[in-house]
C-alpha positions as CSV (number, residue, x, y, z in Angstrom):
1,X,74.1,46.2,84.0
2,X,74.2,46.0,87.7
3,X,73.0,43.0,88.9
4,X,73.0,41.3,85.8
5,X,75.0,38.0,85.1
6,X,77.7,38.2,82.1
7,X,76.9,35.6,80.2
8,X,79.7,32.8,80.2
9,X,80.0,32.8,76.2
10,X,80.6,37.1,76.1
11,X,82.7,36.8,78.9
12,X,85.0,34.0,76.9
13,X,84.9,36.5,74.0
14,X,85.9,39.1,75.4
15,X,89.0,37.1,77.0
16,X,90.0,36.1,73.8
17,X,89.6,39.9,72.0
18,X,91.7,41.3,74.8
19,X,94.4,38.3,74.3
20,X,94.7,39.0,70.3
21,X,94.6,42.7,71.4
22,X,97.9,42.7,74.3
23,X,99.8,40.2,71.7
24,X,99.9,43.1,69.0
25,X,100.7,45.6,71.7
26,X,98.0,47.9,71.4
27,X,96.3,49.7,74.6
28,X,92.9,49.4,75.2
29,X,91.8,53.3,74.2
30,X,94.1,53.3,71.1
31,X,92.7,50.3,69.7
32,X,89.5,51.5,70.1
33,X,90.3,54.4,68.6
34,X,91.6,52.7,65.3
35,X,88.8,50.1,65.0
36,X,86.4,53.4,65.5
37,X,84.4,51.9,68.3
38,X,83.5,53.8,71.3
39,X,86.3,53.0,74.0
40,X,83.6,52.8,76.8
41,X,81.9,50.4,74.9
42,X,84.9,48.3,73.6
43,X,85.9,47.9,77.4
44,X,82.4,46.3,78.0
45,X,83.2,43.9,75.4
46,X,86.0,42.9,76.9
47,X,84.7,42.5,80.0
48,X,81.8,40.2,78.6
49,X,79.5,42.9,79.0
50,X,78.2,43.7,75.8
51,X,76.5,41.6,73.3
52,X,78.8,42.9,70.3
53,X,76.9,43.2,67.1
54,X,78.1,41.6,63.9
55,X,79.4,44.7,62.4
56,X,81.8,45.2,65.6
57,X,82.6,41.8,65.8
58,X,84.0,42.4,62.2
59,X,85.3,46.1,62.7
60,X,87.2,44.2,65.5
61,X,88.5,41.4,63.3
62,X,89.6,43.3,60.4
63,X,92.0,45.6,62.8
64,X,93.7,42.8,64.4
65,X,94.2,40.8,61.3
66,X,92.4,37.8,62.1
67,X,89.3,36.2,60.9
68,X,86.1,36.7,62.9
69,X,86.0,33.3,63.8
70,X,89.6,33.1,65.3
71,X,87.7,35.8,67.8
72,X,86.1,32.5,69.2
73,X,88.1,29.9,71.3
């Protein structure tokens, strides 16, 4: 993606996924690993650069405990 604007809205997300994410004290690779998503890839969402699918949007949900739409601020 170099060279490539993060969209404002994934970057938002992804601020918000790695809030709920610290506050439940997990580390970026082991949460990953227990949502079974890439930790490469997770990383990039976090950072606002990947357009996460619904299915990982909800993969991601269901292991912090929250409702997809508490994902959104």
């Amino acid at each position: 993606r170099v060279g490539m604007e993060k969209h404002p809205d994934l970057v938002m997300l992804g601020k918000q996924i790695r809030a709920l994410r610290e506050s439940r004290g997990y580390s970026q690779e082991g949460f990953a690993m227990e949502a079974d998503l890439d930790r490469t890839y997770y990383a990039g969402v976090e950072r606002g650069e990947r357009n996460v699918s619904a299915l990982n949007l909800m993969k991601i949900a269901k292991h912090l405990e929250v409702g997809v739409g508490e994902l959104f601020s």
